[in-house]
Residue frames as qw, qx, qy, qz and C-alpha x, y, z in Angstrom:
[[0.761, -0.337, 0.454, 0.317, 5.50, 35.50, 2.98],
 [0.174, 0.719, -0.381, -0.555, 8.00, 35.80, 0.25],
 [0.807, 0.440, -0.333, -0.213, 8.32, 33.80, -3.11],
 [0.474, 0.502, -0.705, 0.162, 12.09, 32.87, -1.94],
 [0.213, -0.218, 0.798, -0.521, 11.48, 31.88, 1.97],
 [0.835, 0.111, 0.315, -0.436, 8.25, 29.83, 0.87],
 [0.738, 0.537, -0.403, -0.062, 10.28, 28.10, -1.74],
 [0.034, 0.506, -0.761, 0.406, 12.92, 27.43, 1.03],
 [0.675, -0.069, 0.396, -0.619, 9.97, 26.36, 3.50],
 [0.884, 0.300, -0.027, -0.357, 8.53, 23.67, 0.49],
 [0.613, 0.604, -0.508, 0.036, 12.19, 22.33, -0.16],
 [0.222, -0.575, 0.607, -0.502, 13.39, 22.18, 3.49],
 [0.329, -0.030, -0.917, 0.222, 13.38, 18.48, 5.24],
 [0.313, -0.144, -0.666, 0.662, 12.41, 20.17, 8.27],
 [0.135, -0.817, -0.526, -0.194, 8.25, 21.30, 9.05],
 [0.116, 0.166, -0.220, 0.954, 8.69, 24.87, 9.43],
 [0.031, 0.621, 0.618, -0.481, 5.48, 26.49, 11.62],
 [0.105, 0.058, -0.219, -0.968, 3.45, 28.29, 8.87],
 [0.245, 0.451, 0.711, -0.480, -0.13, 29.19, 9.05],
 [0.070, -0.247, -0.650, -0.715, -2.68, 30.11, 6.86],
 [0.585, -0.502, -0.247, -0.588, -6.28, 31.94, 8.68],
 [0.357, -0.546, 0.652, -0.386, -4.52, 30.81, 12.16],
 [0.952, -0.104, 0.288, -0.015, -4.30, 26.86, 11.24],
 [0.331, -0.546, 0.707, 0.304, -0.96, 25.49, 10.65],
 [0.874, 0.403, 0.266, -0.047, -0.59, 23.77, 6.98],
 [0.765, -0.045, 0.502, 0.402, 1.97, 22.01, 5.11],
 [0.202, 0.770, -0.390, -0.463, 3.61, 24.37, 1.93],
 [0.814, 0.100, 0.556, 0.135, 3.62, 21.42, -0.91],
 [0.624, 0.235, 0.406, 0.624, 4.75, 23.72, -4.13],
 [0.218, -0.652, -0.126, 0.715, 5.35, 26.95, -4.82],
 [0.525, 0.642, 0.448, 0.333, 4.31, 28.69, -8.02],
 [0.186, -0.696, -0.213, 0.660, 6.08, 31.89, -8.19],
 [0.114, 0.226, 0.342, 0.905, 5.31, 33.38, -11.45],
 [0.481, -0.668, -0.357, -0.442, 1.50, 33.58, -9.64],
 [0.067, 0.336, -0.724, 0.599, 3.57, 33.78, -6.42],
 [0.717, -0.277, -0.065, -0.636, 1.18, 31.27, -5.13],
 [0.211, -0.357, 0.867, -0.276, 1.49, 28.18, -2.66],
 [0.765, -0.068, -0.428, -0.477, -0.14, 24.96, -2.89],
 [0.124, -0.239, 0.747, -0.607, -1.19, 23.67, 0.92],
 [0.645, -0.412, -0.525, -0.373, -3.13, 21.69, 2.66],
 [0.580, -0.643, 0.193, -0.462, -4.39, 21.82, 6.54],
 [0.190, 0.397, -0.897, 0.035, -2.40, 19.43, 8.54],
 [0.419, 0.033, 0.669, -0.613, -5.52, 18.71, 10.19],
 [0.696, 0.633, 0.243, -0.238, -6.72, 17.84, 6.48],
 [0.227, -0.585, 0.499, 0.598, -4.62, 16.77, 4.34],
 [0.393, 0.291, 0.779, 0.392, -6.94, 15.90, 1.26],
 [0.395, 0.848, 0.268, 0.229, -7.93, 19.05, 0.58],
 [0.511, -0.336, 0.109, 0.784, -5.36, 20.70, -0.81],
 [0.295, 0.865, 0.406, -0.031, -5.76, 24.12, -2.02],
 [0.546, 0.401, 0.016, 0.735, -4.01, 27.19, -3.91],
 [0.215, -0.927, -0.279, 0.129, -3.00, 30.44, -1.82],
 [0.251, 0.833, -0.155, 0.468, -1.35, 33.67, -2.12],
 [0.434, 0.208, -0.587, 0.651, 2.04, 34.10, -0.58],
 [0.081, -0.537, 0.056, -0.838, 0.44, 37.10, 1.01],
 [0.711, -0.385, 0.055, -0.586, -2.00, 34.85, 3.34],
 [0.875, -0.168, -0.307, 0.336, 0.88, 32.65, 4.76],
 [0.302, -0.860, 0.284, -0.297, 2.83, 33.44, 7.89],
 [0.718, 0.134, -0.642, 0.233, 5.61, 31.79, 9.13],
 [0.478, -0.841, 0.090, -0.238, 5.61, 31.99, 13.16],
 [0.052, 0.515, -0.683, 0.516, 8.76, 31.75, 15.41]]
C-alpha cells in the first residue's frame, strides 16, 4: 500500500477493508518517513503492532 492511500485509510471516518497476512485490521497511524503503519487485528485489538506499508492490502 502507499504512504498517501494509507494515510487517507487512517484519516477516513469510514472502515476501509485492509488486511495484513489475510486478517482484516484497523490502520491507527501512519509513519511515513519509515513508511510504516501502526495496526491492530480487529479480532484483537490490544495488540497493536508496527508494519510496513508493503504488507497491507486494501481489498475491493
Amino acid at each position: 500500500m502507499n504512504t498517501q492511500r494509507a494515510i487517507e485509510i487512517s484519516e477516513s471516518s469510514i472502515m476501509a477493508n485492509v488486511t495484513f497476512n489475510g486478517s482484516r485490521v484497523y490502520i491507527q497511524h501512519v509513519n511515513d518517513s519509515q513508511e510504516t503503519a501502526r495496526v491492530y487485528h480487529l479480532d484483537d485489538p490490544e495488540n497493536e503492532q508496527d508494519i510496513d506499508l508493503n504488507n497491507l492490502i486494501e481489498n475491493s
